[in-house]
C-alpha positions as CSV (number, residue, x, y, z in Angstrom):
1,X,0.0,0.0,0.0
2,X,1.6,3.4,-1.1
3,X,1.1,6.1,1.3
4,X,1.8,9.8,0.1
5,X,3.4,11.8,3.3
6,X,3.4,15.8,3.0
7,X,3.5,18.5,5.8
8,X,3.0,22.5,5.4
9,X,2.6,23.8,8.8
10,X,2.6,27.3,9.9
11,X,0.9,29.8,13.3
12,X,0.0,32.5,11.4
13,X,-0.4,35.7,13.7
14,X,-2.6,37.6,11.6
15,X,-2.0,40.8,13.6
16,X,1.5,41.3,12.9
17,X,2.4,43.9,10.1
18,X,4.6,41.7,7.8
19,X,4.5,38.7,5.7
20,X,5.7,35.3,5.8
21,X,7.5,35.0,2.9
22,X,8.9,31.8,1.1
23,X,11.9,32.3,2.1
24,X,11.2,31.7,5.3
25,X,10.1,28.3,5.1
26,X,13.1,27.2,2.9
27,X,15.4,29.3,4.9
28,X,14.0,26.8,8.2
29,X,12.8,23.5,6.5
30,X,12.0,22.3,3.4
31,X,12.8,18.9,2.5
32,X,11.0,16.8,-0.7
33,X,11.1,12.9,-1.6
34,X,13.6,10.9,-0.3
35,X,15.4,13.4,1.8
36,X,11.8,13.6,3.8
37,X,12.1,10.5,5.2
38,X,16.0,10.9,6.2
39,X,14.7,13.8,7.7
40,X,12.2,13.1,10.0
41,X,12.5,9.4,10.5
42,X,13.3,8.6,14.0
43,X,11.8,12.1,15.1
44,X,9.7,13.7,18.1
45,X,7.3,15.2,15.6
46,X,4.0,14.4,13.9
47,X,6.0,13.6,10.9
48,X,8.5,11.2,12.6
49,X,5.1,9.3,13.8
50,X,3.9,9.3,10.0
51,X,6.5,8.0,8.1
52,X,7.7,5.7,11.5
53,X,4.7,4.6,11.3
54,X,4.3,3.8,8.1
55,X,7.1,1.1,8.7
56,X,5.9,-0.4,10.9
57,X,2.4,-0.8,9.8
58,X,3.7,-2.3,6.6
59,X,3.1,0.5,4.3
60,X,5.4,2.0,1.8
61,X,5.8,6.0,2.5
62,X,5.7,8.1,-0.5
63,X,7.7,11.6,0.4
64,X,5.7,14.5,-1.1
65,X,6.9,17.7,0.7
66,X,7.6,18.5,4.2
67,X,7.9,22.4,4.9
68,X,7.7,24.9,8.2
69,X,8.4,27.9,9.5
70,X,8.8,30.0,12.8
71,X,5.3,31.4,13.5
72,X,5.0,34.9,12.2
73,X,2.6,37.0,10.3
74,X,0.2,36.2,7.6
75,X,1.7,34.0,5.0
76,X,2.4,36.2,1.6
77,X,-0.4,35.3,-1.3
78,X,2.9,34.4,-3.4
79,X,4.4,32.0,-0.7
80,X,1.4,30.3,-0.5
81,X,0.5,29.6,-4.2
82,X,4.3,28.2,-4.1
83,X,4.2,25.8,-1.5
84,X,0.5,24.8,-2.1
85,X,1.3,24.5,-5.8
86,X,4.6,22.3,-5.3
87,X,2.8,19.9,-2.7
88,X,0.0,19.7,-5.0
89,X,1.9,19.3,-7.9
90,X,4.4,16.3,-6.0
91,X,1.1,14.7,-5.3
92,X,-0.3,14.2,-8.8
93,X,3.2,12.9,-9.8
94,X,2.9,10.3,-7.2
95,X,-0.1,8.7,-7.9
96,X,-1.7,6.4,-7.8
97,X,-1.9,6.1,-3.8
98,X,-3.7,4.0,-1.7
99,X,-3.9,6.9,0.8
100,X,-2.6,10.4,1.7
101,X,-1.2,11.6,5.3
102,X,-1.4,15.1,5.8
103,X,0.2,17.3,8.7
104,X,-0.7,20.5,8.9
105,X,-1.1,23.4,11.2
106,X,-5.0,24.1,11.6
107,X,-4.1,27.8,12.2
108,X,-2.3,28.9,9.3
109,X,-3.8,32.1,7.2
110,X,-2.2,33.5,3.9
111,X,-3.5,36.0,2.4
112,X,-5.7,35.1,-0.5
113,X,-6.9,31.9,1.9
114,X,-7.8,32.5,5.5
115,X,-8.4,29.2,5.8
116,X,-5.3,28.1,4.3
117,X,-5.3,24.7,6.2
118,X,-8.9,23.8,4.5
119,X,-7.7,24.7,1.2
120,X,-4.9,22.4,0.9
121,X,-6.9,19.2,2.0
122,X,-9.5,20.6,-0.7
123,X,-6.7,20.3,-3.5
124,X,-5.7,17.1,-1.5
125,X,-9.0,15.9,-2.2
126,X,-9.6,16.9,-5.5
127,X,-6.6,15.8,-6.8
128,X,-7.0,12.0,-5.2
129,X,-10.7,11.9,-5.7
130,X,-12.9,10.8,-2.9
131,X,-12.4,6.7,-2.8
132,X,-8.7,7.5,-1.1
133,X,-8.4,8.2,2.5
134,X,-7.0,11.3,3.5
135,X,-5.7,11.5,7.4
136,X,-4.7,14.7,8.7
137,X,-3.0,15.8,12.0
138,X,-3.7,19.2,13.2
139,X,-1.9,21.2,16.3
140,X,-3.8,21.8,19.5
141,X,-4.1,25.6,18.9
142,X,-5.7,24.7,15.4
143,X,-9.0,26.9,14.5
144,X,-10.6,24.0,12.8
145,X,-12.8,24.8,9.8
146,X,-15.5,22.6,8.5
147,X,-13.1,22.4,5.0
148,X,-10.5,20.5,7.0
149,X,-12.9,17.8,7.9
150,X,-15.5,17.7,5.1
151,X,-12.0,16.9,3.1
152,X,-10.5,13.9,4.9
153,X,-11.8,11.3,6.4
154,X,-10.2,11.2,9.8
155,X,-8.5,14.0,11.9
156,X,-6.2,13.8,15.3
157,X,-4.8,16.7,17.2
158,X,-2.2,17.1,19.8
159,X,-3.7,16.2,23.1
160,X,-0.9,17.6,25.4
161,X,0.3,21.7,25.7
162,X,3.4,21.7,25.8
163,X,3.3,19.2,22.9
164,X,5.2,16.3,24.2
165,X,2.5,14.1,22.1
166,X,3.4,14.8,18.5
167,X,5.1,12.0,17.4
168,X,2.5,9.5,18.8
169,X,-0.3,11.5,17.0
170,X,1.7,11.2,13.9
171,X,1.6,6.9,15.2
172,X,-2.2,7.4,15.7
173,X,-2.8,9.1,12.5
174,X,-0.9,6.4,10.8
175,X,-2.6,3.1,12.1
176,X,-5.7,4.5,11.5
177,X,-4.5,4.6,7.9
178,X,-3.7,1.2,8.0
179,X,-6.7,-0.1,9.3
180,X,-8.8,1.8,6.2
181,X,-6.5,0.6,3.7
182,X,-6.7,-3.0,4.8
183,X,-10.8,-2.9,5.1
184,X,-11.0,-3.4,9.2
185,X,-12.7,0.6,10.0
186,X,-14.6,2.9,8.1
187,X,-13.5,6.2,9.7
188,X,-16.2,9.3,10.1
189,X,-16.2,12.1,11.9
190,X,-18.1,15.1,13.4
191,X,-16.8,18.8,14.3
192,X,-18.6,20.7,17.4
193,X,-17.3,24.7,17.8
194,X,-18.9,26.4,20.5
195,X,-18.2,29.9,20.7
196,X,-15.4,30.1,22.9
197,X,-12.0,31.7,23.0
198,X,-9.8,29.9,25.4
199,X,-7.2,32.3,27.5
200,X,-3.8,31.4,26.4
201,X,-2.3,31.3,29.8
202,X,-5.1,28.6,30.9
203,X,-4.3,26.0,28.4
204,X,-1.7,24.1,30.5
205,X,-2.9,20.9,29.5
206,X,-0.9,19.4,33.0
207,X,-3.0,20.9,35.4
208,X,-7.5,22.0,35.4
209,X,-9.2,23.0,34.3
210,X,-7.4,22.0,30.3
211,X,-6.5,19.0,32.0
212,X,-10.3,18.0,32.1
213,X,-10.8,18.8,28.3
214,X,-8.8,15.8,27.7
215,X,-9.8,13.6,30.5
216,X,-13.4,14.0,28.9
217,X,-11.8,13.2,25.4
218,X,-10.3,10.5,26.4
219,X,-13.5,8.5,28.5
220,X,-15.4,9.0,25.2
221,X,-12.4,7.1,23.4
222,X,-13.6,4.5,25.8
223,X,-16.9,4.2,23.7
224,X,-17.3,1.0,21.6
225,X,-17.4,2.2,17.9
226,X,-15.1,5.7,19.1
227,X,-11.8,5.3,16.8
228,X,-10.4,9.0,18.2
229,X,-10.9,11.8,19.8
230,X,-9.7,15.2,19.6
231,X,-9.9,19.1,21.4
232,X,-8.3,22.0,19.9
233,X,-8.2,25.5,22.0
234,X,-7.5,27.1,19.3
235,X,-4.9,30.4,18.3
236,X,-6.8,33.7,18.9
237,X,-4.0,35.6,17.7
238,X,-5.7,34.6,14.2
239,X,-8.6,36.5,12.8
240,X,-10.5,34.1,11.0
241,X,-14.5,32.9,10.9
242,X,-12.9,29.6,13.0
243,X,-11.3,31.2,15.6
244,X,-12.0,28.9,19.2
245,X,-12.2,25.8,20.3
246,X,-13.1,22.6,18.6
247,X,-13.7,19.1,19.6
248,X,-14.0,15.8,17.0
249,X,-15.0,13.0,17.2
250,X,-13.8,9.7,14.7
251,X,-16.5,6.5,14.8
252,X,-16.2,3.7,13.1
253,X,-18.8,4.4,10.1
254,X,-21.5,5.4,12.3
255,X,-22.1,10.0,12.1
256,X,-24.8,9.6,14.6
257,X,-22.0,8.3,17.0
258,X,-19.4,11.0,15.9
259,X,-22.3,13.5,16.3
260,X,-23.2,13.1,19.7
261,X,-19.9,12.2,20.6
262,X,-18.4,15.4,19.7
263,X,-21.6,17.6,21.0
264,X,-21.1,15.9,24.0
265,X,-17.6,17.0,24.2
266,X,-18.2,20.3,23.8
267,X,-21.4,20.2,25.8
268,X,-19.4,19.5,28.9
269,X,-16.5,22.0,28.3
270,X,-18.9,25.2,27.5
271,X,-20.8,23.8,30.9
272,X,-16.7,24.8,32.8
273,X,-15.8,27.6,30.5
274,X,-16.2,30.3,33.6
275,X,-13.2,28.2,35.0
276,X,-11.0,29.5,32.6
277,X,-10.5,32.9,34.0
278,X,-7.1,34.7,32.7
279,X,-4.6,34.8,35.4
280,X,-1.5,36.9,34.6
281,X,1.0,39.0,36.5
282,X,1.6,42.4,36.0
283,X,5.1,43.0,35.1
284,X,6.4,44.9,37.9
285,X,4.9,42.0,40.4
286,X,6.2,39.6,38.4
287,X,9.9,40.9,38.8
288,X,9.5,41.9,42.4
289,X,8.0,38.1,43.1
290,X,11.4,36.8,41.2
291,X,13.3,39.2,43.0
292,X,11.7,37.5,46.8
293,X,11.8,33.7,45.9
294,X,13.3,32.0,48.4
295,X,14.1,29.3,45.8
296,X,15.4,29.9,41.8
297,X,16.0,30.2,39.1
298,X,12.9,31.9,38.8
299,X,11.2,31.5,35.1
300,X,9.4,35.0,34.1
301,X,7.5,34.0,31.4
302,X,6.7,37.0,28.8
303,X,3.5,36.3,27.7
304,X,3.2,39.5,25.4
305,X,6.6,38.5,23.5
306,X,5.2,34.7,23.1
307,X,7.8,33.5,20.0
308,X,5.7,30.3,19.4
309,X,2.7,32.8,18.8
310,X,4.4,34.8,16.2
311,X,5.9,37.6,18.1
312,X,9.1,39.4,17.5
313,X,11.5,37.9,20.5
314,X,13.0,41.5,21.1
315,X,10.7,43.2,23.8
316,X,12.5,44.4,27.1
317,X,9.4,45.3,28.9
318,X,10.8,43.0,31.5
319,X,14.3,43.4,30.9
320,X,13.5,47.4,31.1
321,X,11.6,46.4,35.1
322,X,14.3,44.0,35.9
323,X,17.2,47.3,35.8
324,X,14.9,49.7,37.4
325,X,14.6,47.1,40.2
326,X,17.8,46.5,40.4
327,X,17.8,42.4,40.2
328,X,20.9,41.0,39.4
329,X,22.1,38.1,38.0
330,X,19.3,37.3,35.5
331,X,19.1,36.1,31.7
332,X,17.5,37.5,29.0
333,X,16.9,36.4,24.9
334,X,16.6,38.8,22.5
335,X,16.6,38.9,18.8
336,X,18.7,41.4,17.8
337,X,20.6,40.7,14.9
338,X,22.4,44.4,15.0
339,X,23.5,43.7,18.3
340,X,25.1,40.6,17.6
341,X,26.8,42.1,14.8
342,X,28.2,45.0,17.3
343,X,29.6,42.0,19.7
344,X,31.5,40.3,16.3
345,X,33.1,43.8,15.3
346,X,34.1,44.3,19.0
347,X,35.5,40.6,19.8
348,X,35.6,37.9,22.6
349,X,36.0,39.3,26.3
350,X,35.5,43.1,25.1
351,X,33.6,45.4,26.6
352,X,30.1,46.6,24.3
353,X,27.7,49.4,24.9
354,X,24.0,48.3,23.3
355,X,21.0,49.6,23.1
356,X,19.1,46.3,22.6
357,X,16.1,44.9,22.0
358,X,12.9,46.6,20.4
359,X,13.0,49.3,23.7
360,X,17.0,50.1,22.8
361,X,17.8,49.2,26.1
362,X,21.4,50.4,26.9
363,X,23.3,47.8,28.1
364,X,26.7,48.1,29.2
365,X,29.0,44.6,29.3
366,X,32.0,42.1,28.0
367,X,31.1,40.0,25.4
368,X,31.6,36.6,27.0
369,X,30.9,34.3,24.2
370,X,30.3,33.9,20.1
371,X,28.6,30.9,19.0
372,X,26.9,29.7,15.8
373,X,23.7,29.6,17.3
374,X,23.5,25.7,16.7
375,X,22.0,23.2,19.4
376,X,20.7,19.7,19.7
377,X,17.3,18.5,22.1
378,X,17.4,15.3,22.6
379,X,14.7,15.1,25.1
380,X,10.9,15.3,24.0
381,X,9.9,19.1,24.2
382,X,7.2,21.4,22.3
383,X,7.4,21.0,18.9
384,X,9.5,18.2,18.8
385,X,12.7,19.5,15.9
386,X,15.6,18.6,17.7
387,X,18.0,20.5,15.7
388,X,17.5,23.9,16.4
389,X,19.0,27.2,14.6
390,X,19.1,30.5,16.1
391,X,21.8,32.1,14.1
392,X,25.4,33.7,14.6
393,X,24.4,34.6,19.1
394,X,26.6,36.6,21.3
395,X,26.6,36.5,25.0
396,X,26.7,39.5,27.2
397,X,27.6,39.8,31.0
398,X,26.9,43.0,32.5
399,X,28.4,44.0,35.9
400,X,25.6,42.6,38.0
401,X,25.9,39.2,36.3
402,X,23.0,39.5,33.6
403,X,23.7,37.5,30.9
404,X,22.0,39.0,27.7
405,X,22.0,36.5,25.0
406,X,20.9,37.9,21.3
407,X,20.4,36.1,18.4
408,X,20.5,36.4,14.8
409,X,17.0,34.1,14.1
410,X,13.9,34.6,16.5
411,X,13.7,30.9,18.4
412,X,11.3,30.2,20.6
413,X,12.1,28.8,23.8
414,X,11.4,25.4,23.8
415,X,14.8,23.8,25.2
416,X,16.8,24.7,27.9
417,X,20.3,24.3,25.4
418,X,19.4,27.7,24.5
419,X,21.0,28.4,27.0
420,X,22.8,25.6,28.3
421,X,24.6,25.1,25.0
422,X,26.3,28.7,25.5
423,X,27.9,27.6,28.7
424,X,25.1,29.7,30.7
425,X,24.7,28.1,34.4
426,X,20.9,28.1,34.5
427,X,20.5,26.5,37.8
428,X,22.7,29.7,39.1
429,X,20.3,32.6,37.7
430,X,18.2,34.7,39.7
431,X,15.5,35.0,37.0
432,X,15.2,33.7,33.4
433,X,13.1,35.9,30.9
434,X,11.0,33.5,29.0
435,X,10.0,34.2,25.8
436,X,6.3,32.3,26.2
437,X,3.5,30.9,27.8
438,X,2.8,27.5,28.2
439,X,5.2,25.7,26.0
440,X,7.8,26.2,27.4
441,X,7.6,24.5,30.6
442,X,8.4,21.4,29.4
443,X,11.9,22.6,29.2
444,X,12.1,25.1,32.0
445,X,9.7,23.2,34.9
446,X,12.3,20.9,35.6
447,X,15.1,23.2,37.0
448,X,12.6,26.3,37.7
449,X,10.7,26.2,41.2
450,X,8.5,28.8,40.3
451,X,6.8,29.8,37.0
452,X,5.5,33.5,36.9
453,X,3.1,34.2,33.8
454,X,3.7,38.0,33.1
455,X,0.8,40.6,31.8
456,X,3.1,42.1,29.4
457,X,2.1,44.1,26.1
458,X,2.7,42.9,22.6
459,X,2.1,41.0,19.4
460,X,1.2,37.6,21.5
461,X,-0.9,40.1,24.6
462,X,-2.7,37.1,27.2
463,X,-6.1,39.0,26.8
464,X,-7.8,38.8,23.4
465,X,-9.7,41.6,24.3
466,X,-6.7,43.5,23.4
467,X,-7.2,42.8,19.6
468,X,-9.7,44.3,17.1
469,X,-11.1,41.6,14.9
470,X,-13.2,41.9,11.8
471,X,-13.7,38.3,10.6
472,X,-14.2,36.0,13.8
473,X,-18.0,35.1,15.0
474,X,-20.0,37.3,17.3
475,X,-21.0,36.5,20.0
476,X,-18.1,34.5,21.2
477,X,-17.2,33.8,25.2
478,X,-15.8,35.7,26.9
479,X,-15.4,38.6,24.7
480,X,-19.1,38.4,24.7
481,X,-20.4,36.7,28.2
482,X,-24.2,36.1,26.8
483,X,-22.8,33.9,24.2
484,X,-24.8,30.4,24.2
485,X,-24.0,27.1,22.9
């Protein structure tokens, strides 16, 4: 049984100024036929599960196209036709297949398709007619459209934020292929969205009330006839008609099943949505709390400067509060490819004056270190790469023991080598400025006692109220509190 394997995924912040261009996603990764499955077998993400799986389901992966990018703004209408237009292209030249295997984002907007994600299983479709199963896996922060199911015939999302869960989806998605292609299920499915926007900062899938979105899903897995089950919180920093949550529900040819399945899903979530009530720091508290702790490193997490939600990686809103208060020996990220190129003109162990960061900042210190910006996780952590690129970085101790790390790339977060690869003692620091939210703490939980979620302002701000959209539904919760469902 030939199996074609692609992958396009992209966050598309719709609210910041510039494009996503294709340069971008070749610049990152971008990797067709056989070099796709050098790739990404043996890998912690959905596309290591699919062609993994593949393998050891006894079916023969076809490489299409796997491409990705660093979240950003909306992808540029040229990009798009590109990519869309190569995978497309790839899969006509492959066939015939027995089936297709599809990751994608769920929240990706260009900007001739907001619902970017839908379109490509609609050419998916269309190109492989509808007798050949088409299996897509979809992020937890997807804003699922009814194109994206209409078009395949079963779905799966992460189930775990962080997302520690990616290469078993990718697993999940696969044997269910299996099991169509050889006869034994009949996958259908059903897609309930209430009219909800989820907080960012309450999506911690480790602790309630998230936790009991999944806990749900997974007691009506438990349901003879249930094949899978899926909740999405969605990506609010997206203005599109699907903004929100989602919940699906895969049966074993039997919609009534799915239907009530999924309904009920989202029945009992809607019935709890009051319980997810923003809780954020403001960004003075925040420091003066890290500042107090008894036990550290302390992890400031910068919710307004969230990198996995697009965001630029520069702001020093809590850098700026961390000088006036005078804390000392903290770390700090910044993307700031102007500064790094200051620290390569000046040299190793010589003294810099910046002004970094998107607040120009002055900082005063001796460039400690220049690295290529290259790391390896080994360990599963959100988003599952491994290799990680965050350009030519410099490292820069101040007086007071601040290390300021800039990069040339924006990276989010996501593994502690960041910072351990540039000889940084993390278990030492005062306070760590986290670019990020909730994924992170897979990396940073471990060695940080204490978490602090700070209200700071940006392209990635914790309250969507901050936003002015023009295409998402009215009413939606909380935005709107008489919303019903």
């Amino acid at each position: 049984m030939r199996i074609g394997i692609a992958g396009f995924l992209h966050e598309s912040n719709t609210f910041l100024p510039a494009a996503t261009a294709l340069e971008d996603f070749q610049s990152t990764s971008w990797t067709e036929g056989a070099p796709l499955l050098e790739r990404w077998s043996g890998a912690l993400h959905e596309l290591g599960g699919l062609v993994d799986g593949c393998a050891e389901n006894g079916l023969t992966a076809v490489p299409l196209l796997a491409t990705y990018a660093v979240p950003s703004g909306t992808i540029a209408a040229s990009a798009y036709d590109a990519i869309a237009g190569r995978l497309t292209a790839l899969l006509r030249e492959a066939l015939p297949l027995d089936g297709v295997l599809l990751a994608l984002h769920g929240a990706t907007v260009a900007e001739n398709f907001p619902d970017a994600d839908g379109e490509i299983t609609r050419r998916v479709r269309e190109i492989v007619g509808p007798r050949v199963p088409v299996i897509l896996t979809l992020d937890l922060h997807a804003n699922v459209s009814r194109e994206m199911i209409v078009n395949t015939d079963a779905a799966v999302f992460y189930r775990s934020n962080p997302h520690l869960d990616q290469r078993q989806r990718g697993l999940e998605a696969t044997s269910l292929m299996a099991r169509t292609v050889r006869g034994e299920i009949r996958p259908v499915q059903a897609l309930e969205t209430p009219p909800w926007i989820i907080p960012i900062d309450r999506q911690y899938t480790g602790e309630d009330p998230a936790r009991l979105l999944y806990q749900d899903a997974a007691l009506a897995l438990s349901r003879p006839g249930v094949l899978s089950t899926s909740v999405a919180m969605g990506f609010y920093y997206a203005d599109v008609a699907e903004m929100g949550a989602s919940f699906l529900a895969v049966t074993d040819g039997d919609p009534a099943l799915a239907r009530e399945t999924a309904r009920s899903m989202a029945r009992r979530a809607w019935d709890r949505r009051h319980s997810f009530q923003i809780q954020l720091v403001s960004p003075p508290d925040a420091v003066r709390q890290a500042a107090a702790a008894d036990r550290t490193p302390v992890a400031l997490f910068d919710v307004g400067d969230n990198v996995g939600g697009g965001s630029s990686a520069n702001s020093t809103v809590l850098l700026e509060e961390i000088i006036r208060q005078r804390v000392p020996n903290c770390a700090v990220v910044l993307h700031d490819p102007a500064a790094v190129a200051a620290c390569q003109a000046a040299g190793v162990r010589r003294e810099v004056r910046l002004n970094a960061g998107g607040g120009a900042v002055p900082i005063t210190g001796r460039v400690r270190t220049l690295s290529d910006g290259l790391f390896v996780e080994h360990e599963v952590r959100h988003g599952g790469w491994g290799r990680n690129d965050q350009g030519i970085t410099a490292v820069v101790e101040t007086a007071d023991d601040t290390t300021i790390v800039l990069t040339t790339r924006r990276m989010a977060p996501m593994s502690l080598q960041q910072l351990l690869s540039l000889g940084i003692p993390v278990e030492r620091k005062r306070a760590i400025v986290v670019k990020g939210v909730v994924a992170p703490r897979a990396a940073y939980a471990p060695v940080c006692p204490r978490i602090i979620l700070a209200d700071t302002p940006g392209e990635t701000a914790g309250n969507p109220a901050h936003f002015t959209y023009r295409r998402r539904r009215i009413p939606m919760f909380p935005l709107e509190p008489e919303a019903e469902y």
